[in-house]
N, C-alpha and C positions, 0 to 999 in steps of 0.2 A: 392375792390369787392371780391374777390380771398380769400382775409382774413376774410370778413364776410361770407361767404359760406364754409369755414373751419370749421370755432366757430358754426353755424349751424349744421353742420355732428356732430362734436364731443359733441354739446349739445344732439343731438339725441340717438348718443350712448350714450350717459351719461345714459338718462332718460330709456331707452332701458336696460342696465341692474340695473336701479334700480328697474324697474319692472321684472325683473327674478327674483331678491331676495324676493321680495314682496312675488312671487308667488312662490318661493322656502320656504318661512319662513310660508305662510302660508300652503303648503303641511305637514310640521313638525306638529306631533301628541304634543297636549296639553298634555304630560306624565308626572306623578308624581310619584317620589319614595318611595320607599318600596310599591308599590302596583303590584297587578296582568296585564300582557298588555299580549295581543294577537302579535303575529309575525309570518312571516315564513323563513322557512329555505332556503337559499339561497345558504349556501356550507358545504360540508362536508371534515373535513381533517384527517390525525392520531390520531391529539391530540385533536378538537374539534370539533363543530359546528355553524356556524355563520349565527345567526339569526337578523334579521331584521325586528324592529318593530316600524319601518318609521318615527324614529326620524333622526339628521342630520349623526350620524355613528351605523353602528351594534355592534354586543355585540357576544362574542365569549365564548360559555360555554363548558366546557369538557365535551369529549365524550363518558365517565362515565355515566356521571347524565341521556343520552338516550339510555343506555344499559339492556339489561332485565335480568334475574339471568343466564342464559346461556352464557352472553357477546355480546350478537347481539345487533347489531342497530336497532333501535324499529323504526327511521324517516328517511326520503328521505329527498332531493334538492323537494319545492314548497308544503313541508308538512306545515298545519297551527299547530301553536303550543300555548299554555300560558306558560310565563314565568315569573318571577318576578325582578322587575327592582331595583336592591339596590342604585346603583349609576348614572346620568345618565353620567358623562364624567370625565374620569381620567385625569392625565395628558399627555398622549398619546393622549385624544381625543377620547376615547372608551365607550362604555357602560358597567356595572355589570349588566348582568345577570344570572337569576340562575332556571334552570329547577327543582331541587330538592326543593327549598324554596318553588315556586308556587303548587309543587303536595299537600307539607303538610298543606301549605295556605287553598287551594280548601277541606284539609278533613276537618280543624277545621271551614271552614264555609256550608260541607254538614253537620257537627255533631252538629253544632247552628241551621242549621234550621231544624233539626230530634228535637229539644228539643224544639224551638219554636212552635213547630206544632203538638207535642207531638208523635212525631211515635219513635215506635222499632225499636233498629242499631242492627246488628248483628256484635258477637265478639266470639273469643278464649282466653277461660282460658290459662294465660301461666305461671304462679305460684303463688305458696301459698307465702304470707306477713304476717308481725303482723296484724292481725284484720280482715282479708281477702285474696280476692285473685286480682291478676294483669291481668285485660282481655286487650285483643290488640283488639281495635274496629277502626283501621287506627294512632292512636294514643293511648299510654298508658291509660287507666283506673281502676282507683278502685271500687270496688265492695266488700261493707262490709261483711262479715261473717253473721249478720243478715238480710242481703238483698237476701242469695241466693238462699231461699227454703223459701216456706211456713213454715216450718217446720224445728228447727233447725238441721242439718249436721256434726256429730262431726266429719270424715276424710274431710277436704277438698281437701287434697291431690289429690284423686281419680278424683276431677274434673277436675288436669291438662290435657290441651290438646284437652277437650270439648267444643263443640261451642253452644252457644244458641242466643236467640234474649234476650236484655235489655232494660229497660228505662231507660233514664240518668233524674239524678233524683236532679245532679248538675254540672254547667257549666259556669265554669270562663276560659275563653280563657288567659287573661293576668295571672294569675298563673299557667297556663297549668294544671288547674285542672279539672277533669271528674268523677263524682260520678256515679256508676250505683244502679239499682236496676233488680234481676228480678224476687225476691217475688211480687209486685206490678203488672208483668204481669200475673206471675200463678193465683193470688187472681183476676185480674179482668177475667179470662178462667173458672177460680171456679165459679163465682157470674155467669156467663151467662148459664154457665152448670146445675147449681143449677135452673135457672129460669126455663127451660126447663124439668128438673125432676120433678118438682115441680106439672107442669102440667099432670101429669101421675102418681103420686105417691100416694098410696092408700091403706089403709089395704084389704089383701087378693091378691094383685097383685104380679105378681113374674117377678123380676127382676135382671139384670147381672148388678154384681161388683167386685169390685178388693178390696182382702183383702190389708187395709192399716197398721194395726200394727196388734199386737196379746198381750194380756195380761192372766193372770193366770184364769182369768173369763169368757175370751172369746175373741173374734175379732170382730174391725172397720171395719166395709165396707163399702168403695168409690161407692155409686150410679150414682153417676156424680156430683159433686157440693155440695153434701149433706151424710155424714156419718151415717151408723144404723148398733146400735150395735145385732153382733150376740153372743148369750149368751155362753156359752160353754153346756149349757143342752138343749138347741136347735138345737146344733150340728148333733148331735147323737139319734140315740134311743138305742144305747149300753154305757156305762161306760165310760167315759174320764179322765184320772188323768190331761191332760193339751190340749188346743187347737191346739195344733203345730203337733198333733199325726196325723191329717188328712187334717188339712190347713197349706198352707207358705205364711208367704208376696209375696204381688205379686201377689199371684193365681186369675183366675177370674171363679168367683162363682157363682152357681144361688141361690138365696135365693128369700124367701115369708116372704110380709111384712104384719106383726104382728097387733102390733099397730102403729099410725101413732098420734101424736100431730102435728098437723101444726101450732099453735100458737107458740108452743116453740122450733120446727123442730127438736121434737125428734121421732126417731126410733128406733121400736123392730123387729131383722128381725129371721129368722129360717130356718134350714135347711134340718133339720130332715122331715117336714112337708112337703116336697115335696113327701116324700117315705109313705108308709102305716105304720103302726106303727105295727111292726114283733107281740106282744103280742097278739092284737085280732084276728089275725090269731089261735094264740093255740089255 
């Protein structure tokens, strides 16, 4: 009797922790490696930080990878963090994790879907290459020499160090490659500019631009979207040997537009004809 009421208890322990396990194995996260997993920080030591991202052991990464340029610790004890899970159990029993893999993970999947969706990343020129220049948009990118201006640029030099917005215009994650463009953004700021001028634009009207080049004949003027040429004898009602005598790139100008072809969106603008013309005074 004694001996069946034994094997009873110990059946019941039995089944008792097989049900812990149960419910131990199904507490353990379904995690797969080399991907992104959420954790939190659970302890901080000298040499690391040991995160816990509720599989059966934590994962202990150096205290490096959550340091900011100054050397501070950037995370607490019950901070949530993303890490990336390379290995899930060594032969110790441990996990590989790694806070620097997950940061640059999360940029090459914000810069897929900036290209999926077609938006502008903003980046820093950081040197001149063959053929181009190297902007840092979270990750290295190229940027062709004829992608950087509307208009082509013979220093590019001068644009180390400058930040603008680009469209990537190609995007291979597995060759870590990234094309940019950011002719593509000015030319579609041109077209909307230009729609908008378009609407106002009229012979006899006077309008402000910004001189865009200057040649031996005269100067381009930027109206917004739409260029009109000012003549060099339109300049002036005095003598001109060259247009640069009274205008610079750059400058912004008022001019009156002349004639106006809208079929072929050409313009004649002047500048002289803002002022009386000194002679019928004599």
């Amino acid at each position: 009797m004694e001996d069946d009421v034994s094997d009873e208890i110990e059946d019941d322990d039995y089944e008792e922790e097989e049900d812990f396990a149960k419910l131990y194995e199904a507490s353990i996260k379904d995690l797969k490696e080399r991907e992104v997993v959420s954790g939190s920080v659970i302890g901080i030591t000298d040499d690391g930080v040991l995160v816990d991202v509720g599989y059966k052991s934590e994962g202990m990464i150096p205290r490096k990878q959550f340091e900011d340029e100054n050397g501070e610790l950037t995370v607490g004890v019950g901070d949530e963090v993303e890490v990336f899970l390379e290995k899930k159990e060594d032969a110790e029993g441990l996990i590989y994790l790694s806070k620097e893999k997950a940061d640059k993970m999360k940029v090459w999947n914000d810069i897929g879907k900036a290209y999926d969706d077609n938006k502008p990343v903003s980046g820093k020129i950081i040197s001149r290459i063959k053929g181009g220049l190297t902007v840092d948009i979270g990750v290295k990118a190229f940027l062709p020499g004829s992608q950087v201006d509307i208009r082509p640029i013979r220093n590019l030099d001068r644009l180390v160090g400058e930040e603008f917005f680009f469209k990537i215009i190609k995007f291979n994650p597995r060759r870590g490659n990234v094309v940019l463009s950011r002719r593509v953004l000015l030319e579609d700021e041109r077209e909307s500019k230009k729609e908008e001028t378009l609407k106002v634009l009229e012979e006899g009207s006077v309008m402000e631009g910004v001189v865009k080049n200057i040649t031996d004949y005269g100067a381009f003027i930027d109206l917004g979207g739409i260029d009109g040429l000012l003549h060099i004898t339109d300049l002036s009602w005095g003598r001109l040997q060259h247009p640069s005598e009274i205008i610079t790139v750059g400058d912004t100008v008022n001019v009156k537009v002349l004639k106006f072809d809208r079929e072929k969106e050409r313009v004649s603008l002047g500048m002289k004809q803002l002022t009386e013309d000194p002679w019928e005074l004599v």
